[in-house]
TORNUZA-38320 format. One line per 10 residues: their letters; for each residue x, y, z of C-alpha. Coordinates in nm, 4 decimals. Example, Ala and Ser with C-alpha at 12.3 -4.5 7.8 and 13.67 -1.06 7.14 Angstrom:
% residues 2
AS) 1.2300,-0.4500,0.7800  1.3670,-0.1060,0.7140
END
This chain:
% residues 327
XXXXXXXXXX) 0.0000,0.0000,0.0000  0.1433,0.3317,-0.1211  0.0801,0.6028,0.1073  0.0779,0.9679,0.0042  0.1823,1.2650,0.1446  0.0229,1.5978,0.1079  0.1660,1.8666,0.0755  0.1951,2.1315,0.3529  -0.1051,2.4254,0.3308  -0.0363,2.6857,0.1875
XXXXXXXXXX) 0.0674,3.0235,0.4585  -0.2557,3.2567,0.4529  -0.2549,3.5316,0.2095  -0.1796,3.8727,0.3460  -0.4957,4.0938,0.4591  -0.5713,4.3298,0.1376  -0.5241,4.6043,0.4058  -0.2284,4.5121,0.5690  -0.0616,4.7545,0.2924  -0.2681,5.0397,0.4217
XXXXXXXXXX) -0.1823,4.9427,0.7796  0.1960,4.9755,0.7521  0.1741,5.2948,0.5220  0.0079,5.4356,0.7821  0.2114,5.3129,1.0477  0.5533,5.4319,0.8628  0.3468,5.7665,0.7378  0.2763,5.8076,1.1591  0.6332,5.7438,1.2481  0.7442,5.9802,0.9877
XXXXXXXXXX) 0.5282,6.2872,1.1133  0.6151,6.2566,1.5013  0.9632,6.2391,1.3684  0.9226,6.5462,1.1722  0.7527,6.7235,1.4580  1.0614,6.6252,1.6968  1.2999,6.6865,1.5025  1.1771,7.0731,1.3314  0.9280,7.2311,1.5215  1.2000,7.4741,1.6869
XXXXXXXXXX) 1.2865,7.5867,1.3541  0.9359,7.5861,1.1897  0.8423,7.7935,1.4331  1.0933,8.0829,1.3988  0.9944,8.0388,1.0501  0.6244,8.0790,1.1121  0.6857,8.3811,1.3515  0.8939,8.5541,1.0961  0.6262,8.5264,0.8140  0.2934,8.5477,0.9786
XXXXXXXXXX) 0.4050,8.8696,1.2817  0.3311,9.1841,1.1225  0.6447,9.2948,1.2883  0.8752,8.9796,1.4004  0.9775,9.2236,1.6701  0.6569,9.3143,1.8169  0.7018,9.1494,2.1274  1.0653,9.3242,2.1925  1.0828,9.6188,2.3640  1.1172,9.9569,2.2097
XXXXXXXXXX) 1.5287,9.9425,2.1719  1.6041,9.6127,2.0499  1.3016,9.6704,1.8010  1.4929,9.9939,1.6558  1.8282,9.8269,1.6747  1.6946,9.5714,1.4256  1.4752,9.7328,1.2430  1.6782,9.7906,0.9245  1.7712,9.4179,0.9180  1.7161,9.2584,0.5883
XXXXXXXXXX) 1.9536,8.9306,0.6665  1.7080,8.6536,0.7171  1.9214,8.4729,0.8956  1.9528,8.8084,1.1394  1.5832,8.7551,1.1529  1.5624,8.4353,1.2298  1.8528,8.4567,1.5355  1.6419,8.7417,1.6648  1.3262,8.5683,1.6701  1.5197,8.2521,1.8467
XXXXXXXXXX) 1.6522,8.4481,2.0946  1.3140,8.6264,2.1920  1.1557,8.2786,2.2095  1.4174,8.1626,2.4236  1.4640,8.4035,2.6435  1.0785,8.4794,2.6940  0.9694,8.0755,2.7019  1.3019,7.8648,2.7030  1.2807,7.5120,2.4611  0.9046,7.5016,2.5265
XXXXXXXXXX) 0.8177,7.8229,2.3247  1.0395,7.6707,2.0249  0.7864,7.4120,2.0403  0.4877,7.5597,2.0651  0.2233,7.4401,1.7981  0.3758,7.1042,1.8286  0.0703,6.9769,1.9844  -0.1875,7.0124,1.6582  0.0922,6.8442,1.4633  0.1670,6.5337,1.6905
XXXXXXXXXX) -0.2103,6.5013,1.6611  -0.3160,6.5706,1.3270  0.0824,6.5550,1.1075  0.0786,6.2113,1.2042  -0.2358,6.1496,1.0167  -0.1497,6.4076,0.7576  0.1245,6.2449,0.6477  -0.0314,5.8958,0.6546  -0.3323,5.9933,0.4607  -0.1313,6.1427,0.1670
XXXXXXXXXX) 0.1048,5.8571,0.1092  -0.1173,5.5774,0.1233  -0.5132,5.5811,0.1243  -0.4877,5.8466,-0.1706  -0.1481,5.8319,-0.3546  -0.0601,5.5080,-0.3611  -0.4754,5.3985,-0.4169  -0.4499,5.6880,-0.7290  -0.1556,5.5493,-0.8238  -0.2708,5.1535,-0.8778
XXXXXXXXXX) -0.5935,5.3211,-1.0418  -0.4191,5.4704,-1.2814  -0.2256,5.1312,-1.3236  -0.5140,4.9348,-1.3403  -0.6995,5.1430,-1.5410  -0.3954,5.1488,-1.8136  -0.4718,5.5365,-1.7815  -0.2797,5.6846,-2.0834  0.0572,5.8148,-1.9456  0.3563,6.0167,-2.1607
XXXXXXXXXX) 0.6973,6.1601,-1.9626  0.6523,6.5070,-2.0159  1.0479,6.6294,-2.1242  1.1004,6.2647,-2.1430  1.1589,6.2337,-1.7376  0.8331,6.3633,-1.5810  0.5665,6.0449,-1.5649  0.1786,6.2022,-1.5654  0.0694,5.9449,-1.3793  0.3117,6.0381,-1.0781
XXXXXXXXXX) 0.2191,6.3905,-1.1143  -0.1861,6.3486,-1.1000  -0.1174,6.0684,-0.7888  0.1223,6.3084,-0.6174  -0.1526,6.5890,-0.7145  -0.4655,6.3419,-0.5028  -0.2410,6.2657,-0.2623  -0.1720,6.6837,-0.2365  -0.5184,6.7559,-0.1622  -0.5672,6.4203,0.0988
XXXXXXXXXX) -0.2895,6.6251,0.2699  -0.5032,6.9651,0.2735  -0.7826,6.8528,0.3997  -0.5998,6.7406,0.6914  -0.4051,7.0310,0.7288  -0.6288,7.3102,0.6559  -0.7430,7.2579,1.0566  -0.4508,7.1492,1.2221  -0.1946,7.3999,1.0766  -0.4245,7.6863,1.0929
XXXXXXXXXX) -0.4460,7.5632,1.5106  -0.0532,7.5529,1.4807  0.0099,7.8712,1.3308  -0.1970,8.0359,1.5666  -0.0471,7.9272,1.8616  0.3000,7.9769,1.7510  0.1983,8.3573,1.6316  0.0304,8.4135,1.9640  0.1912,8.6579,2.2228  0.4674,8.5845,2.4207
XXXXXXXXXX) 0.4546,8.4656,2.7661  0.1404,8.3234,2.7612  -0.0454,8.0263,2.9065  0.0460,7.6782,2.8578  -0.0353,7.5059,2.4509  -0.4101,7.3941,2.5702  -0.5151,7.7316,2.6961  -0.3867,7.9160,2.3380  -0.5263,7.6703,2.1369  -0.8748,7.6853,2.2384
XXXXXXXXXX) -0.7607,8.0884,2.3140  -0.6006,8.1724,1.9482  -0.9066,8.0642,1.7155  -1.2870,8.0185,1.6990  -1.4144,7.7609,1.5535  -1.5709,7.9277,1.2950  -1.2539,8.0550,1.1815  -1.0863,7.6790,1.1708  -1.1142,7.7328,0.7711  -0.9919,8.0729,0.7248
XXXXXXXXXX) -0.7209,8.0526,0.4340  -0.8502,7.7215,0.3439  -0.7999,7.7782,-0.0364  -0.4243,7.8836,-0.0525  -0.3812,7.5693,0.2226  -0.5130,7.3763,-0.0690  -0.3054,7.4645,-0.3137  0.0101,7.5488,-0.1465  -0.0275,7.1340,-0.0637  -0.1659,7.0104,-0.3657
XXXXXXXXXX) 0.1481,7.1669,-0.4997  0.3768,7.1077,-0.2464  0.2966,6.7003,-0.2554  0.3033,6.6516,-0.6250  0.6493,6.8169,-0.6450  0.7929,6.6073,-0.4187  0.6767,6.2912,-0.5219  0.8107,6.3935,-0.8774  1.1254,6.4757,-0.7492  1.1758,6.1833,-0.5982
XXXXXXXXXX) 1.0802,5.9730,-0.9216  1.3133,6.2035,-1.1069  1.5619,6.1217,-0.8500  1.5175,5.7670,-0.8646  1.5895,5.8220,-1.2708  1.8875,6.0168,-1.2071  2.0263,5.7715,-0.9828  2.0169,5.4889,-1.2627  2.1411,5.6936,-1.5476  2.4476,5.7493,-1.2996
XXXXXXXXXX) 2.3890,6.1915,-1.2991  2.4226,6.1885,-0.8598  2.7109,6.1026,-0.7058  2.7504,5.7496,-0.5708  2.7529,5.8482,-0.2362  2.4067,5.9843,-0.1937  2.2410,5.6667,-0.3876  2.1504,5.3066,-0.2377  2.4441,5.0411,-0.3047  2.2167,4.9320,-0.6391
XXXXXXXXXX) 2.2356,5.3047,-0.7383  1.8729,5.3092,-0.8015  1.7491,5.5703,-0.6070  1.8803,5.8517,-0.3156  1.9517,5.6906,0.0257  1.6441,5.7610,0.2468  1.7759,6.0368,0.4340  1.9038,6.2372,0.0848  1.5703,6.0849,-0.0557  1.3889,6.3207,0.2550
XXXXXXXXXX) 1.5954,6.6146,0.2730  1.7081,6.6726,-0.1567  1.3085,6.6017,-0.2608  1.1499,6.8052,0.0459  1.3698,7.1011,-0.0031  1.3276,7.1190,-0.3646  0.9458,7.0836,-0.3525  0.9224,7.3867,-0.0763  1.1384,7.5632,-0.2798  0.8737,7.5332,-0.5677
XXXXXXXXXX) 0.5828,7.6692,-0.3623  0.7506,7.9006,-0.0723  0.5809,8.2107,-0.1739  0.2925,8.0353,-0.1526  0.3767,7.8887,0.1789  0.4462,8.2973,0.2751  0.1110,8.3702,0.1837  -0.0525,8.0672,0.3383  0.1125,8.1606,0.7005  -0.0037,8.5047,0.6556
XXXXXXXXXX) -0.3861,8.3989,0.6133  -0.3693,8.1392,0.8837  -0.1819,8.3504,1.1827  -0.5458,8.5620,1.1673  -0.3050,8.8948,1.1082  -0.3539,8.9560,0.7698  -0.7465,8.8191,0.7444  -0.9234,8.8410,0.3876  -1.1037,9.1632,0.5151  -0.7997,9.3326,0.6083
XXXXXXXXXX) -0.5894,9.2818,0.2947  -0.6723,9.1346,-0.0392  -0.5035,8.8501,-0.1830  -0.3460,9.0505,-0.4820  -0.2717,9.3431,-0.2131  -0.0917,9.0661,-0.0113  0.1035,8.9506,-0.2938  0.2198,9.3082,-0.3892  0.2725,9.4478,-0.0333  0.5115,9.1027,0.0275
XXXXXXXXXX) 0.6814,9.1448,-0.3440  0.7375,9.5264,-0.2364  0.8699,9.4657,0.0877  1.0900,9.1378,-0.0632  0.9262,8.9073,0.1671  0.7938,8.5969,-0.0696  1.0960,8.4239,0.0428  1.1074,8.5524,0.4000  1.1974,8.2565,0.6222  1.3787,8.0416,0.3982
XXXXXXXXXX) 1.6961,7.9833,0.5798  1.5192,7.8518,0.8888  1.2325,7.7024,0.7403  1.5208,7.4824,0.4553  1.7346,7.4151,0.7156  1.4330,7.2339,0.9542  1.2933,7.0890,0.5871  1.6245,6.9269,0.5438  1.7492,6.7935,0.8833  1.3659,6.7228,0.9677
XXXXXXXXXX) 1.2374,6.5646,0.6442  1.6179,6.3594,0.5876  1.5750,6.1897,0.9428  1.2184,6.0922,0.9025  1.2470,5.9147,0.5893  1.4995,5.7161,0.7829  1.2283,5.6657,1.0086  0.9563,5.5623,0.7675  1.1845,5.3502,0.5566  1.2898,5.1590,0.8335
XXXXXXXXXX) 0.9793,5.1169,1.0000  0.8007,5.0286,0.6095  1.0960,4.7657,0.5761  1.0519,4.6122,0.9166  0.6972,4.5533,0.8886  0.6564,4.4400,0.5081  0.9303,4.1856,0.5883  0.7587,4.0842,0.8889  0.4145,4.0249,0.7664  0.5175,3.9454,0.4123
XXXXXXX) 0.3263,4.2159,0.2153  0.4385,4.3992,-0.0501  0.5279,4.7583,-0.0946  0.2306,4.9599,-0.2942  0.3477,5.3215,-0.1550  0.4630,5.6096,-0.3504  0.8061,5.6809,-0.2201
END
């Protein structure tokens, strides 16, 4: 009698949302990380672009002695040291709350539940797709675009709460108190339309930099040292800091604008929109900030894809699920 043996059954097929799970988990990781690791400098770049005067908290003499400063980076060591001095390391953290709660999310919901779900509809769709100058893919563009306004409607809230708080005066009560003391609800939408955009552009950018990226890694254009050991795309922390910087550079005088509406000091009824835009060109203020708010993009954005590739590694390994994000 021949006796058979069958053959062992087969492991269980991942859960068709155990991709949306670890995106989310590594999109989490990637935002408290962010928060950590730039609010101090996000928030001397907020003060400097959404104070009327950056100084109006100084007293009369230092706020003559530094009036005629045009230096950014002169502004920005100014507004550090009046933070410090006034509220130590907990006032170059203020509006960190709003973004522990709702970055986390922000950044979760724009790389997987609508990039990467735009993305494979495009795919499985065979949506027509051409390289626009031969390196820009359409369908990247229009994902990183949904995944741009996912972001916004996230953000539109929380930053608006974060801004306000980090505007507010000096000296003040604790986070809790100026949140629910900084904004009405009613005004929880106020700039809501430049929030959109300045995101929907400020996503798409970056995901097409980093496909670009990943092209200019394989036709050998970036130095070896910044690329993976298969020289197939930027090391995760060049992959964060090169692609973040260059989208904000894209948008920043958007992002200018965008800080302005949301601190609640220059309010659609005070200013309009083409006023704003004139008054900031005028006064050479569409790039005010930069050299705080680049330098947080870099260090902060460069770390946390560290973070989020590591923890998107770990857990796809570990639960044997395939990667279906965008970066």
């Amino acid at each position: 009698m021949t006796t058979t043996t069958s053959p062992p059954p087969a492991p269980p097929a991942p859960s068709s949302s155990l991709p949306y799970i670890i995106t989310f988990l590594a999109g989490a990781s990637y935002g408290m990380t962010a928060v950590f690791i730039g609010q101090p400098l996000d928030t001397i770049k907020t003060r400097m672009q959404g104070l009327k005067n950056v100084n109006a908290n100084a007293n009369p003499t230092a706020a003559a002695a530094t009036a005629t400063r045009s230096n950014s980076a002169q502004s920005a060591a100014h507004v550090f040291w009046e933070l410090y001095s006034s509220e130590g390391i907990r006032g170059l953290y203020r509006g960190g709350l709003p973004l522990v709660i709702g970055g986390s999310v922000m950044r979760s919901d724009n790389l997987v539940s609508v990039s990467a779900e735009a993305s494979n509809y495009l795919k499985r769709t065979n949506f027509p797709r051409t390289k626009l100058f031969g390196t820009i893919d359409t369908n990247v563009v229009l994902a990183g675009i949904a995944g741009g306004m996912g972001r916004a409607m996230v953000e539109i809230p929380t930053d608006l709460l974060k801004i306000r708080t980090q505007v507010s005066k000096l000296g003040g009560e604790g986070e809790g108190k100026q949140l629910l003391g900084s904004v009405r609800w009613t005004n929880l939408l106020d700039g809501s339309a430049i929030t959109f955009a300045r995101n929907t552009v400020l996503f798409a950018s970056f995901i097409v930099y980093i496909d670009f990226s990943k092209q200019a890694c394989q036709a050998g254009y970036i130095p070896s040292m910044l690329c993976t050991e298969q020289s197939d795309a930027l090391t995760p922390f060049f992959k964060g800091a090169i692609c973040a910087n260059l989208a904000w550079l894209t948008c920043w005088p958007v992002d200018v604008l965008k800080t302005q509406r949301q601190s609640g000091n220059f309010t659609a009824k005070d200013v309009g929109t083409w006023e704003l835009v004139k008054t900031n060109y005028q006064k050479g203020h569409l790039f005010r900030g930069l050299v705080p708010g680049l330098t947080r993009s870099f260090m902060a954005n460069g770390a946390s894809m560290v973070v989020y590739e590591s923890v998107h590694s770990y857990l796809s390994k570990a639960w044997g699920v395939a990667r279906t994000d965008m970066v």
